[in-house]
C-alpha positions as CSV (number, residue, x, y, z in Angstrom):
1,X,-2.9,104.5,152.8
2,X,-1.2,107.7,151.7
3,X,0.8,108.1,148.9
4,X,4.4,108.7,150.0
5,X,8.4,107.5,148.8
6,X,8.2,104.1,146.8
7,X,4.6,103.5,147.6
8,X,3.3,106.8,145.5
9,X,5.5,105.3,142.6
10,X,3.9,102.0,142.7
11,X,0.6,103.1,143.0
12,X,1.4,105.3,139.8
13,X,2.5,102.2,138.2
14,X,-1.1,100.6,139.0
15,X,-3.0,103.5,137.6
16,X,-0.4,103.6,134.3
17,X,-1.6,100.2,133.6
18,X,-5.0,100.7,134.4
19,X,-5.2,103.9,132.3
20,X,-3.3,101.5,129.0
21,X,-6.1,98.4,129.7
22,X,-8.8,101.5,129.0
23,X,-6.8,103.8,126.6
24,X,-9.0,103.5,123.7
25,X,-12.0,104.8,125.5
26,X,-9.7,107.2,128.2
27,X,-10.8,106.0,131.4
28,X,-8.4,106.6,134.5
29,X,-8.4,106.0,137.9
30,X,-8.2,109.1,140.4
31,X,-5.2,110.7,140.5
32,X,-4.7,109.6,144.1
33,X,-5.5,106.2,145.7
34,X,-6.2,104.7,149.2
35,X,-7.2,101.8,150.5
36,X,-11.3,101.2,149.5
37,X,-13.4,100.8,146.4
38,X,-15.1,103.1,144.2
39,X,-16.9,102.6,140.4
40,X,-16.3,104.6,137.4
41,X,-19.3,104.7,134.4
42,X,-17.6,105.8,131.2
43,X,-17.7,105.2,127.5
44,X,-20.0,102.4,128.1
45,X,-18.3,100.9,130.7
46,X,-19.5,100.1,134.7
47,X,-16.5,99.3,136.5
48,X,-15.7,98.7,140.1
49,X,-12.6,98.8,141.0
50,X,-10.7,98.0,144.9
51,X,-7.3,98.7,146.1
52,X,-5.5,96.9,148.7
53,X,-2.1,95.4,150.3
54,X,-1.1,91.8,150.3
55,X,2.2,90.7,152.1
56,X,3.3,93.9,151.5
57,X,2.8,94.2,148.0
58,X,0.0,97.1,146.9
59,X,-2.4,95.9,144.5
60,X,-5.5,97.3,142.4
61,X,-8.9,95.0,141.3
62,X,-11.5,95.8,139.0
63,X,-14.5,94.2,137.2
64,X,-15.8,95.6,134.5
65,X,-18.7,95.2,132.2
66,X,-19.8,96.7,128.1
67,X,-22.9,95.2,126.7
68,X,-20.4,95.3,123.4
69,X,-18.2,92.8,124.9
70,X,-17.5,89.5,127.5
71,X,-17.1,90.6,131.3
72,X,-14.0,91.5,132.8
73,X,-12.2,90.7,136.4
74,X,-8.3,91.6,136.7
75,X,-5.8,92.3,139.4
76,X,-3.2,94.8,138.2
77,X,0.2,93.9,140.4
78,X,2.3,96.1,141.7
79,X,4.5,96.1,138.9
80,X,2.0,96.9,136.7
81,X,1.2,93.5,135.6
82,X,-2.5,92.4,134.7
83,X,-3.6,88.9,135.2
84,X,-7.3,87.3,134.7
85,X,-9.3,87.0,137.6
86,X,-12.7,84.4,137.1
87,X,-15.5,86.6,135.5
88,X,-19.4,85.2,134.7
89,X,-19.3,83.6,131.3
90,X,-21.4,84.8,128.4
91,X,-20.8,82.0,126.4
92,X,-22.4,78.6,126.2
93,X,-20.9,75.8,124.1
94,X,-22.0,72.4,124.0
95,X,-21.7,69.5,121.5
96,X,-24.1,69.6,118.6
97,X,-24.8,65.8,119.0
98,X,-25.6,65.7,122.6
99,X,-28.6,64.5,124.2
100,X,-31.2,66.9,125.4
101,X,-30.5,65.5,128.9
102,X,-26.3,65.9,128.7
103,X,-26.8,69.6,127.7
104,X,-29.0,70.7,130.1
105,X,-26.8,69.1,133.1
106,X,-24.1,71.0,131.6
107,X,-25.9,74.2,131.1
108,X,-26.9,73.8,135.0
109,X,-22.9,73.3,135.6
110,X,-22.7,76.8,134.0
111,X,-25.3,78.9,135.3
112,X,-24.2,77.3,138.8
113,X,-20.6,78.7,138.3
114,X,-22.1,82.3,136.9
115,X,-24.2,82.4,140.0
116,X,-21.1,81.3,142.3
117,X,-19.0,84.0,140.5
118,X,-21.4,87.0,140.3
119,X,-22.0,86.6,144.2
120,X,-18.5,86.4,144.9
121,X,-17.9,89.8,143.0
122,X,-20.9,91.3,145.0
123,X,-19.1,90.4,148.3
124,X,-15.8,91.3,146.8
125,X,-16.9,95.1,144.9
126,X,-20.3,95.8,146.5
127,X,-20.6,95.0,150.5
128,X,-17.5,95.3,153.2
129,X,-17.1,91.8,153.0
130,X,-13.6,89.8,152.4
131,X,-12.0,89.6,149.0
132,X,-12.5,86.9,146.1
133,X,-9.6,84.1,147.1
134,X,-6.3,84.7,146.3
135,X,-6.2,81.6,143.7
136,X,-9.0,81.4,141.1
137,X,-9.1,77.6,141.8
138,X,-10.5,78.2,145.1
139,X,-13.7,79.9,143.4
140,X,-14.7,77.7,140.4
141,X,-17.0,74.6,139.7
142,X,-14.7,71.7,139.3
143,X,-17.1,70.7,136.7
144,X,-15.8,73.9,134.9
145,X,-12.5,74.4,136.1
146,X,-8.9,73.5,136.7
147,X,-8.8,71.4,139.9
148,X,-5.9,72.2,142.4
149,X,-2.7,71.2,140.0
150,X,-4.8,69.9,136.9
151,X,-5.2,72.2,133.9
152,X,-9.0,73.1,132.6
153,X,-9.8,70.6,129.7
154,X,-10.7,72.6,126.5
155,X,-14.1,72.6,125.9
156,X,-15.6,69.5,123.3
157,X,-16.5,72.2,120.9
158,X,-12.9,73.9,121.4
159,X,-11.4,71.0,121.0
160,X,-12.9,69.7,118.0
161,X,-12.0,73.4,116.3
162,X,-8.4,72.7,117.7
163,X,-8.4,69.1,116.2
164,X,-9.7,70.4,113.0
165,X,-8.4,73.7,112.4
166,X,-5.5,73.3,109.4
167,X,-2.5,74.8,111.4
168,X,0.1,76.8,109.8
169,X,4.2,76.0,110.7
170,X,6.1,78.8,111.2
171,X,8.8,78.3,108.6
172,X,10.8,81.6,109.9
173,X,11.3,79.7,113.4
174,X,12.2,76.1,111.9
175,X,15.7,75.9,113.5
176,X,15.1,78.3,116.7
177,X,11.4,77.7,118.1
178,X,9.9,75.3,115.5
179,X,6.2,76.0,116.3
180,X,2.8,76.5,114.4
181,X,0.1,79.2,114.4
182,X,-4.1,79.6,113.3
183,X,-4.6,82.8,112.5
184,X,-8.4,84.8,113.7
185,X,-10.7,84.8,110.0
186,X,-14.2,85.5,109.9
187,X,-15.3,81.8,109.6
188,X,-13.0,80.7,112.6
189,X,-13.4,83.8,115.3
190,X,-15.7,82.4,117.3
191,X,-13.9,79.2,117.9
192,X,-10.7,81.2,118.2
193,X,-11.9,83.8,120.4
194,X,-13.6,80.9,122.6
195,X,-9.8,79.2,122.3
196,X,-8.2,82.4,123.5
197,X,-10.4,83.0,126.6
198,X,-9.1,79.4,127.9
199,X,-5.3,79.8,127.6
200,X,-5.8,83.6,129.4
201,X,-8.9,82.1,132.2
202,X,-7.7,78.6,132.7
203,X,-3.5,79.0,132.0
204,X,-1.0,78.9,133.4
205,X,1.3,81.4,133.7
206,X,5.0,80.3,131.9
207,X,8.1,81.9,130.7
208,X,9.7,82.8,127.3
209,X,13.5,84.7,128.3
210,X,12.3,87.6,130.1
211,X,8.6,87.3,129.5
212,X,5.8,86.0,131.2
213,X,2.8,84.6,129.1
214,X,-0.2,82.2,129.5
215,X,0.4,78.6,128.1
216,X,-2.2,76.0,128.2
217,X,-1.1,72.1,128.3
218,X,-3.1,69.6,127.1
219,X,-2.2,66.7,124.5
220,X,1.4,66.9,124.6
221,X,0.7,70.8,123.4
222,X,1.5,73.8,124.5
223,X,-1.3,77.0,123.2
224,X,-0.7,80.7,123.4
225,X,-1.4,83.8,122.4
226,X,1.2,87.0,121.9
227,X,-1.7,89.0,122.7
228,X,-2.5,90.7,126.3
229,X,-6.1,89.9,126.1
230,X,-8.9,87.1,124.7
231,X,-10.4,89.7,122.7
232,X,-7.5,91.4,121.0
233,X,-5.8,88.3,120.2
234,X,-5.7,87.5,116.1
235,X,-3.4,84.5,116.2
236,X,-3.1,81.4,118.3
237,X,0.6,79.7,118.5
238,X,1.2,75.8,119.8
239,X,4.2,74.1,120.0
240,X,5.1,70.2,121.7
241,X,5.6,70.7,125.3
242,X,9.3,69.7,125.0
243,X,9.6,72.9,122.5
244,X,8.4,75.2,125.3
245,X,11.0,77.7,126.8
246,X,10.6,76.3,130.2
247,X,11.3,72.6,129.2
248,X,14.4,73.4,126.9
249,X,15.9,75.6,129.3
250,X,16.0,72.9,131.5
251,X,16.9,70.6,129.1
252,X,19.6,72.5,128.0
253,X,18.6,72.8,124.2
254,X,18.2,76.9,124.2
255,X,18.8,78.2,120.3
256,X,22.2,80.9,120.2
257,X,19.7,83.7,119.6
258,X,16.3,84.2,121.2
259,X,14.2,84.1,117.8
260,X,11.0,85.3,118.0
């Protein structure tokens, strides 16, 4: 595919937002792109990265691993979005008061979904093979997973921590988008870090005005973060479901002024 008209712009839209998801450690793609794969090892990252069309629509994926941190797998859209792709887990929760037998089924649940995922991404970044599936749904353990329609349950252990956790209410929204927040301390990252990889893996994606952001349901609560990834995130916000933007735009209960 050459790089020509609207199509160079686009793909220089794709390696913009490529070049700000790996700013702090200045990796970029090549300066020009065609259809195929190729890897880049830098700053302590092995990434593998493929370019392709779909209906039209140019699009760029990579996975990427750092012993420092979780495992990655995006698609950057043509418009320079970045949305979460399913990438091998490197964390294993379970519930402190389960049986020796319930935890092992469940550790056999995860290390069946790692296995699924890694040979996917060897298909997908390593042989000539077809692409991953278009929906993550389509490539996930149902044990694990969202099934088609049906939001991802948050974890026992998440849960508890979410059931738990003293939330704060955001006093400065009361009147506009009446709402509460946790905010990331050293005795709560874990569980908030594990929190945040939910909304962005399992969420769904959901509007606030002109913005697009991951919102997971469950319990008559809405959770998300302002963040654009699991590991930067430093606050988690929930509101009800009827307090979403989605529900009172449809509603017809919008504040005057957007808020915050």
């Amino acid at each position: 595919m050459k790089e020509s008209g609207a199509t160079a712009a686009t793909w220089g839209t794709i390696r913009k937002a490529f070049a700000e998801y790996f700013a702090v450690w200045g990796i970029e793609l090549p300066s020009s792109l065609s259809e195929g794969k190729g890897s880049i090892h830098q700053g302590g990252w092995s990434i593998d990265w493929l370019v392709g069309v779909r209906r039209g629509n140019p699009y760029l994926d990579f996975s990427a691993l750092h012993r420092m941190t979780n495992p990655r797998h995006h698609r950057i859209h043509a418009s320079g979005k970045v949305i979460w792709l399913p990438a091998e887990r490197d964390v294993f929760l379970f519930e402190s008061g389960s049986t020796e037998v319930a935890t092992a089924a469940k550790r056999a649940r995860y290390d069946r979904q790692n296995a699924r995922v890694s040979a996917l991404l060897r298909r997908k970044f390593v042989t000539e093979e077809a692409t991953l599936p278009e929906e993550p749904g389509d490539m996930t353990d149902p044990d694990l997973s969202s099934r088609a329609g049906a939001p991802a349950p948050l974890p026992d252990a998440v849960r508890r921590f979410v059931d738990s956790a003293s939330w704060t209410f955001a006093k400065t929204y009361a009147t506009t988008w009446p709402h509460e927040y946790i905010v990331r301390r050293p005795q709560n990252a874990e569980m908030l870090d594990a929190l945040a990889r939910h909304i962005f893996e399992h969420g769904v994606d959901g509007r606030f005005y002109t913005q697009v952001r991951k919102y997971h349901h469950e319990n008559g609560k809405a959770y998300w973060s302002m963040d654009d990834t699991p590991e930067s995130t430093t606050l988690i916000n929930r509101c009800n479901d009827e307090q979403t933007y989605e529900a009172r735009l449809k509603g017809g209960t919008l504040p005057s002024k957007a808020g915050g």
